[in-house]
C-alpha positions as CSV (number, residue, x, y, z in Angstrom):
1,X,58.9,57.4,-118.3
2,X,59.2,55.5,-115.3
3,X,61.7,57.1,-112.9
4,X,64.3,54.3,-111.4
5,X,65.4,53.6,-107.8
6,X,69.2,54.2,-107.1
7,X,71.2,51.3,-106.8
8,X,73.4,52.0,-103.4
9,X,73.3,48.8,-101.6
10,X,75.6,46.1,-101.8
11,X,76.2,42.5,-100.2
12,X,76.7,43.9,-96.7
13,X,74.2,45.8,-96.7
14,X,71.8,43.2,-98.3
15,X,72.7,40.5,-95.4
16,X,71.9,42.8,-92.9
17,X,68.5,44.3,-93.9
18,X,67.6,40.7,-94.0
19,X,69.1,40.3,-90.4
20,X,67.8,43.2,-89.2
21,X,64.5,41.8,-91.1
22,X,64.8,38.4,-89.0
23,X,66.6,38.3,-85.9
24,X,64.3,39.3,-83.1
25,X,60.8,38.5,-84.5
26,X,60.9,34.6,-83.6
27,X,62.4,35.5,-80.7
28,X,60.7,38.2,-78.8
29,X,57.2,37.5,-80.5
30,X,57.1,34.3,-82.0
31,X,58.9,32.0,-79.8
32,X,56.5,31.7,-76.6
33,X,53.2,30.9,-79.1
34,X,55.3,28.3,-81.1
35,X,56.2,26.7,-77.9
36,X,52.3,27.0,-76.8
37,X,51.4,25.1,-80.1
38,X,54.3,22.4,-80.0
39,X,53.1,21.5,-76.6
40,X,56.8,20.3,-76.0
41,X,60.5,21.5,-75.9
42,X,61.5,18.8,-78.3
43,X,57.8,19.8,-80.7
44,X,59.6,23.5,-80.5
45,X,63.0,22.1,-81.9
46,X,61.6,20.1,-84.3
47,X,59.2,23.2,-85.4
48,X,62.4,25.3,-85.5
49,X,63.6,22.7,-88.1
50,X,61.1,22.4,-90.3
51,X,60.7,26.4,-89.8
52,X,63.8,26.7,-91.4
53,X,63.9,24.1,-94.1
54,X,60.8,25.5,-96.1
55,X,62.5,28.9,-95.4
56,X,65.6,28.0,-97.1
57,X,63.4,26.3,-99.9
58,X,61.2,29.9,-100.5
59,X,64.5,31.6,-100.0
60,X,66.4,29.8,-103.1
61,X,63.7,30.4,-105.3
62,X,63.4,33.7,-104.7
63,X,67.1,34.5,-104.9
64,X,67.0,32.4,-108.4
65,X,64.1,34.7,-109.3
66,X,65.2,38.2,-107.8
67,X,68.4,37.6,-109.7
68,X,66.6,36.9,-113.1
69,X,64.0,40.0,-112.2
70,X,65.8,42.7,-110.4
71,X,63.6,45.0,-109.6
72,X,61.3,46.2,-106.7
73,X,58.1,44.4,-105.7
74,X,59.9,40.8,-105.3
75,X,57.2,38.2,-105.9
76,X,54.4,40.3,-107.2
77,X,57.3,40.4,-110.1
78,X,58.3,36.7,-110.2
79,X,54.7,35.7,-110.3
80,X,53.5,38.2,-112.9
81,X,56.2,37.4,-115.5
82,X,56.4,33.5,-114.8
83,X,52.7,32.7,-114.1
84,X,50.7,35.6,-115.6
85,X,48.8,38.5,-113.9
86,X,46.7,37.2,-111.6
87,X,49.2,35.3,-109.8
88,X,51.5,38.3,-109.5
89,X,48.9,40.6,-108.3
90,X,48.0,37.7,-105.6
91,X,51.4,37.5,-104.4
92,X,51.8,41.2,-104.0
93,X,48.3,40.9,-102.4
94,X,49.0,38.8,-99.7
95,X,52.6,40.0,-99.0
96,X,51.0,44.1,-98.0
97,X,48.5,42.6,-96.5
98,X,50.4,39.9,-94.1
99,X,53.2,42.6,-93.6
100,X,51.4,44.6,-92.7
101,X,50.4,42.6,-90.0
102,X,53.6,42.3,-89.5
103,X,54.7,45.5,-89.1
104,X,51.9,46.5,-86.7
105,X,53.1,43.1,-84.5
106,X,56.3,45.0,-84.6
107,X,55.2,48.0,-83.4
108,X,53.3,46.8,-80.5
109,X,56.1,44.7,-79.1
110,X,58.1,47.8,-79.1
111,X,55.2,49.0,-77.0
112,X,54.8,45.9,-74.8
113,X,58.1,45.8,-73.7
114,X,58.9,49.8,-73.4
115,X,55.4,51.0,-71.8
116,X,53.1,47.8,-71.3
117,X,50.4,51.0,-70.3
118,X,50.5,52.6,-73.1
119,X,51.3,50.2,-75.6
120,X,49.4,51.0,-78.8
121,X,50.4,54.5,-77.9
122,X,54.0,53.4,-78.2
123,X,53.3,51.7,-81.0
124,X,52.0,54.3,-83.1
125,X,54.9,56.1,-82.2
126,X,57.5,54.1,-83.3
127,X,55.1,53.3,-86.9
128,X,55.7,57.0,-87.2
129,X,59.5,57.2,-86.3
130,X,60.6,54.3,-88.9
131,X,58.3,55.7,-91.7
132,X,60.2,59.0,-91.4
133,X,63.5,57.2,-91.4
134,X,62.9,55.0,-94.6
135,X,61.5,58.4,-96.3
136,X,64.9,60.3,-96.4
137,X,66.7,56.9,-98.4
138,X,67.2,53.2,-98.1
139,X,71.2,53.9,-97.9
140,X,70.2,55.4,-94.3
141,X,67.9,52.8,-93.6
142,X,70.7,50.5,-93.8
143,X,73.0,52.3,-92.0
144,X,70.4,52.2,-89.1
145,X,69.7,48.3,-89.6
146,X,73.3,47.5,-88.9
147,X,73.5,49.2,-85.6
148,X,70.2,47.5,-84.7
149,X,71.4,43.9,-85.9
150,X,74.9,44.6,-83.9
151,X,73.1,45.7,-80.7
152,X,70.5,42.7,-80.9
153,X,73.0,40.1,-81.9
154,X,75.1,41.3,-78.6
155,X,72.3,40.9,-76.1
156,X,71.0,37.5,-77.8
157,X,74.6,36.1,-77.0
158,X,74.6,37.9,-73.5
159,X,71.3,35.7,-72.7
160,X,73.2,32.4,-74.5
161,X,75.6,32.7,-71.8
162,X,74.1,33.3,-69.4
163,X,71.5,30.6,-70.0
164,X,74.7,28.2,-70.5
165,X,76.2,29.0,-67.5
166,X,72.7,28.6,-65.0
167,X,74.4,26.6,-61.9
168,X,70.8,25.3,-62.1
169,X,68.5,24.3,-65.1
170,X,65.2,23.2,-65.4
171,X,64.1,19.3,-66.1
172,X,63.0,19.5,-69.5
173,X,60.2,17.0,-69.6
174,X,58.1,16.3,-72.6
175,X,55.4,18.9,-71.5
176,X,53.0,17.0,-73.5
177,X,52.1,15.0,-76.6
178,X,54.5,15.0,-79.6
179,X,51.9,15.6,-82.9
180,X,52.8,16.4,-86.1
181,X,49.7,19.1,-86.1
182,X,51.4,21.0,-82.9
183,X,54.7,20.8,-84.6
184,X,53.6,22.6,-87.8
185,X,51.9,24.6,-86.4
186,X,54.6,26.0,-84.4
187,X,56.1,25.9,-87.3
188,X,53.7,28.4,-89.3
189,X,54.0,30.3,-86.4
190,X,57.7,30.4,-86.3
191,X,58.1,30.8,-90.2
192,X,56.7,34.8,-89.1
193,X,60.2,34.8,-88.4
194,X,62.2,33.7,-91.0
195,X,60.3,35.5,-93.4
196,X,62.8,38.5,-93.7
197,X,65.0,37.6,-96.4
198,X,62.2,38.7,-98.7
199,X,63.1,42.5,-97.7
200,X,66.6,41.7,-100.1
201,X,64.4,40.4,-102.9
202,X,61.4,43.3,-103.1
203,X,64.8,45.6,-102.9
204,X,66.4,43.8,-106.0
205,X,66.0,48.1,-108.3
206,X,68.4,49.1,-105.1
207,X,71.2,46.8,-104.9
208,X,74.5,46.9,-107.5
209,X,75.1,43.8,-109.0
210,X,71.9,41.7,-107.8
211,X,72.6,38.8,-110.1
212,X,75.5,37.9,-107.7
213,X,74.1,39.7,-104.6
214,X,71.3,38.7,-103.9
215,X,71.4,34.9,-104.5
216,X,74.7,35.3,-101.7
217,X,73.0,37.5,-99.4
218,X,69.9,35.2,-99.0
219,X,71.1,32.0,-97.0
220,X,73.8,34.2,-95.4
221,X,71.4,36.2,-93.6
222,X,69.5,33.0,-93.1
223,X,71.6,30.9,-92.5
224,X,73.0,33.2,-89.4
225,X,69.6,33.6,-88.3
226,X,69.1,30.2,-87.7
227,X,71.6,29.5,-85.8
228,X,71.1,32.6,-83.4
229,X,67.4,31.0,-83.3
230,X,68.4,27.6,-82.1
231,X,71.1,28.8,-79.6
232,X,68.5,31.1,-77.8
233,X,65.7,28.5,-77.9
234,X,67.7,25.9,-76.5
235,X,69.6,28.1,-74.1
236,X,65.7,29.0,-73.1
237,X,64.2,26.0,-72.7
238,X,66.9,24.8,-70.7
239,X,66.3,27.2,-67.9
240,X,62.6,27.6,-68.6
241,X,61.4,24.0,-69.0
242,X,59.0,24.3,-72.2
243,X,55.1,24.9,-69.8
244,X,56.8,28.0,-68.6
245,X,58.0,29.0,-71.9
246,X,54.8,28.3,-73.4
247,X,53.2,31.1,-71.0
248,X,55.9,33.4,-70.6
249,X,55.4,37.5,-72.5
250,X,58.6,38.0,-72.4
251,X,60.9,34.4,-72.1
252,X,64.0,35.8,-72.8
253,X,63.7,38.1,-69.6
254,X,61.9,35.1,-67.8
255,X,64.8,33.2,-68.8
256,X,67.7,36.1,-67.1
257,X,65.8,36.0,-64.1
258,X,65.4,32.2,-64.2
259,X,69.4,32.2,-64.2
260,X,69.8,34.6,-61.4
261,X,70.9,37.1,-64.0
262,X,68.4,39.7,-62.7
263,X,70.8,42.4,-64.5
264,X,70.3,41.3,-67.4
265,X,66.8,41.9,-67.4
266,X,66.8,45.5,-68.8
267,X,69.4,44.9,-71.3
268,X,66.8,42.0,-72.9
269,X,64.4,44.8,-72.8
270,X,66.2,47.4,-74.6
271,X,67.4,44.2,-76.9
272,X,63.5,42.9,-77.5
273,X,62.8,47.0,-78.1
274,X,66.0,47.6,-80.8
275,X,64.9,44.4,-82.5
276,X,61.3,44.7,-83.3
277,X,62.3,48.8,-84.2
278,X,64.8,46.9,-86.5
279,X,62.1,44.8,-88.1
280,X,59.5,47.5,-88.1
281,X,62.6,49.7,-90.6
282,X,63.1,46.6,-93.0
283,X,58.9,45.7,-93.5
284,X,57.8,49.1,-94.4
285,X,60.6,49.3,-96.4
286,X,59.5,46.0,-98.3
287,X,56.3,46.5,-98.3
288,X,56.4,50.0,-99.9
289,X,58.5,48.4,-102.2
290,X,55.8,46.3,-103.2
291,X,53.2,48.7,-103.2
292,X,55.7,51.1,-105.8
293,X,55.2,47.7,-108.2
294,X,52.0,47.3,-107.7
295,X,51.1,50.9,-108.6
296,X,53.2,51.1,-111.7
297,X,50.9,48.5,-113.0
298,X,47.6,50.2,-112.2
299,X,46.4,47.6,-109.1
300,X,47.2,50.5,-106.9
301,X,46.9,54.0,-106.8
302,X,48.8,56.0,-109.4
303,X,49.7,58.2,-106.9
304,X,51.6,55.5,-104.8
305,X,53.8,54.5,-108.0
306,X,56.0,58.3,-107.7
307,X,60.0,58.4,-106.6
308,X,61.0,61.6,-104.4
309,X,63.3,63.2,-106.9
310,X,65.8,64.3,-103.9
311,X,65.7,60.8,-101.8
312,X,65.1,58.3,-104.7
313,X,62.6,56.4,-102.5
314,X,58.8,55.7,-103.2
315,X,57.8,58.0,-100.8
316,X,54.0,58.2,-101.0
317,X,54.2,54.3,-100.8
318,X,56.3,55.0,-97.6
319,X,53.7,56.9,-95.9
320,X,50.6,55.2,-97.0
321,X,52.3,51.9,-95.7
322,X,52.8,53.8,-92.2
323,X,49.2,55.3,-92.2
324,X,48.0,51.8,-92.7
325,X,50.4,50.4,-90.0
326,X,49.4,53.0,-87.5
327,X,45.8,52.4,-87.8
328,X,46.4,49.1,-86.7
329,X,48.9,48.8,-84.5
330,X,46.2,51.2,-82.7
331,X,43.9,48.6,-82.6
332,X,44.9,45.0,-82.9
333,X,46.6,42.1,-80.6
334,X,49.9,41.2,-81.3
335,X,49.3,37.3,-81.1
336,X,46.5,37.3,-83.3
337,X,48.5,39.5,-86.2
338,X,51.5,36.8,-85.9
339,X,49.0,34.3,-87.8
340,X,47.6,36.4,-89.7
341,X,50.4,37.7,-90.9
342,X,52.3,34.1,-91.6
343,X,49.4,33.0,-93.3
344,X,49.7,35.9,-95.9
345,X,53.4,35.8,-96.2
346,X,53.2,31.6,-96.7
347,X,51.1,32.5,-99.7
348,X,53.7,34.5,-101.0
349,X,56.0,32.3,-101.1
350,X,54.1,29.6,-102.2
351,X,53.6,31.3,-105.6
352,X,57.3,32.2,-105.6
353,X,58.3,28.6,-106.0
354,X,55.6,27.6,-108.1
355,X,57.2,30.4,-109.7
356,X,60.7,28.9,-109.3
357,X,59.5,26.0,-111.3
358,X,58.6,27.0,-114.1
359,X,62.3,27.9,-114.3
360,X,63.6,24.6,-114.6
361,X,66.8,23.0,-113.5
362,X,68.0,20.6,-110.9
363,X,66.2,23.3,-108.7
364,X,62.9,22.0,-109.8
365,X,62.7,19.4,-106.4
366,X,63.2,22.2,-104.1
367,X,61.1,24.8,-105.5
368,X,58.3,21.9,-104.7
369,X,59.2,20.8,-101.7
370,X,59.0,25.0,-100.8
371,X,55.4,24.7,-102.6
372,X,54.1,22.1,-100.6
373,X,55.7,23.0,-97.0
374,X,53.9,27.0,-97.3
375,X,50.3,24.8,-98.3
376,X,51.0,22.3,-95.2
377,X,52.0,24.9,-92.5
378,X,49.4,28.0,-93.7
379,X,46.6,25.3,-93.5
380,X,47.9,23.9,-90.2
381,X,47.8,27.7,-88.4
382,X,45.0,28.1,-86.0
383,X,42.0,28.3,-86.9
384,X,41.1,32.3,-86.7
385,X,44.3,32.5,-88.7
386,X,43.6,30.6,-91.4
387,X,40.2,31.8,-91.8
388,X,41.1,35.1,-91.7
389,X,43.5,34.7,-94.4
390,X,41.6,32.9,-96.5
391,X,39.0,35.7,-96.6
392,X,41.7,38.4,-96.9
393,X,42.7,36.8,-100.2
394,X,39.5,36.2,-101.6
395,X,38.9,40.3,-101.2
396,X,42.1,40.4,-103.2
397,X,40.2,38.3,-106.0
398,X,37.7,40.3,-105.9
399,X,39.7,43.9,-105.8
400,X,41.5,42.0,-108.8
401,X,37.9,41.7,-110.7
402,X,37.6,45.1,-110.5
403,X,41.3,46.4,-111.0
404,X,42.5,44.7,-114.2
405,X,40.5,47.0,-116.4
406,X,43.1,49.3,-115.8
407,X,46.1,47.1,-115.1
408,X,49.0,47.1,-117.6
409,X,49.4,43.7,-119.2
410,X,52.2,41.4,-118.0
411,X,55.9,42.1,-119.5
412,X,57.2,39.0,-121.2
């Protein structure tokens, strides 16, 4: 018999691993590329928008399905039991694979920002630290998250202020041509960081009530994540001017000093380091959720599918996942995993809402509009992304070819 996770989370908690999931990523990763690609301030705000708008659209179809289908492995589930096999086992596909290019980006901001010498170093490091925190229980992972989203959220509205209260600004000029191609693809870019609230759904076996929980705790968490994003990146490009923004590593400490606010410098640090550690704690702990489902249904390893019988967490999952993670936050370049990574994760979610509709409802217009914003933005990433991606997932057909004979059979 299939040993069960423990239920121990509730609302709170499930807003916050989403938080601690989101807030940071866009802005001390994402932000500076997305401006790059907009090729003006007002191409960034309108990529923030329509960032946001297919986020909400894949969030409330998966918080329609998580509720219908609580339990762990989030759209690998939704897929399998709403579209058939296949389509479950390509959701789960892309969602290890693009986290876990996500996780490794993670990592090696931590490193950028603590020791820009020894950065994969760092990196590995801090791959190795979360693991081991996620292995002794998710209710401590939580615990952790919140302290991470207070401190991030503190020095976030430290840099607003500062930013607001600059005696001098810079003349935000159009920086360049307004295209629908730069603004979507600043928006694929930015969607890298919206993408958290899937960490409440693949944790839908671990939270009480999910039928009420989660479908609340989604467009909180994004909701408040949004509007921290769109205060920072205006308070930014404000002081910054969008060409400066475009080039800057690190534009929220570009942006203290910018304001005479030369103090504030190492707090952002410290901030930009808490955050991605945040992030880093919430996507192995999704994606090892994912992996458990994917194992219990033979795609993966048996051995990946067990439950530590003191912690109640899919440990050998855990530590696979931050094996994986390590290797490649060794080896690769964090702008580079950023595409990769929201090129995966916009497959995802375009088979939860294809998903979504086959649920019916007044929903059913959403749950489209969610299908065909992940196909426009995944297709309008650059170029190295999208191929990339594309021949990521077609390895996944083929590792499917060769899986199924010993898959279990969808549960209807």
């Amino acid at each position: 018999m299939t040993e069960e996770l423990r239920r121990s989370l509730g609302g709170f908690d499930a807003v916050v691993i989403g938080l601690g999931s989101m807030v940071g990523a866009g802005i001390f990763v994402a932000l500076g590329p997305a401006a790059d690609a907009a090729g003006s301030g007002a191409g960034l705000l309108w990529a923030l928008g329509v960032a946001a708008v297919v986020a909400y659209a894949n969030a409330m179809a998966s918080a329609r399905l998580a509720a219908r289908y609580p339990a762990s492995g989030g759209t690998y589930v939704y897929g399998r039991e709403r579209l058939g096999s296949f389509w479950g086992y390509l959701a789960g596909w892309a969602f290890v694979t693009g986290k876990t290019a996500s996780c490794a980006a993670m990592a090696l901001t931590v490193g950028a920002y603590v020791w820009p010498e020894q950065a994969h170093a760092v990196a590995v490091a801090a791959v190795v630290a979360m693991t081991a925190v996620n292995y002794t229980g998710v209710q401590k992972s939580a615990l952790v998250t919140r302290a991470v989203v207070a401190v991030v959220l503190a020095v976030l509205a430290a840099v607003v202020v500062v930013c607001a209260g600059a005696g001098e600004v810079a003349r935000v000029s159009p920086g360049g041509e307004l295209t629908a191609g730069g603004v979507l693809q600043a928006a694929g870019l930015l969607f890298f960081a919206f993408a958290g609230y899937a960490r409440i759904a693949t944790l839908g076996e671990e939270v009480r009530d999910p039928a009420r929980t989660i479908p609340r705790a989604v467009p909180v968490a994004l909701g408040i994540t949004l509007a921290v994003y769109g205060l920072v990146a205006v308070g930014v490009l404000a002081v910054l001017g969008p060409a400066a923004l475009a080039h800057s590593p690190a534009p929220l400490a570009d942006a203290a000093r910018a304001a005479d606010a030369g103090w504030l410098v190492p707090v952002v640090t410290v901030g930009a380091a808490v955050a991605a550690l945040g992030s880093l704690l919430s996507l192995i702990l999704g994606v090892s959720r994912t992996t458990l489902a994917m194992a219990r249904d033979g795609y993966l390893p048996d051995a990946l599918a067990a439950v530590h019988p003191r912690f109640h967490v899919p440990h050998r999952a855990e530590v696979a996942v931050g094996a994986v993670v390590a290797v490649v936050a060794a080896t690769a370049d964090v702008r580079g995993a950023i595409g990769f990574s929201s090129f995966g994760v916009l497959v995802y979610y375009g088979i939860a809402n294809a998903s979504a509709w086959t649920l019916g409802g007044r929903e059913r217009p959403l749950a489209a509009l969610g299908l065909a914003g992940c196909g426009a933005l995944a297709f309008a990433l650059p170029l190295g992304s999208v191929l990339a991606g594309s021949g990521v997932v077609a390895a996944g057909v083929v590792a499917w070819a060769v899986s199924r004979g010993r898959a279990v059979p969808p549960r209807r």
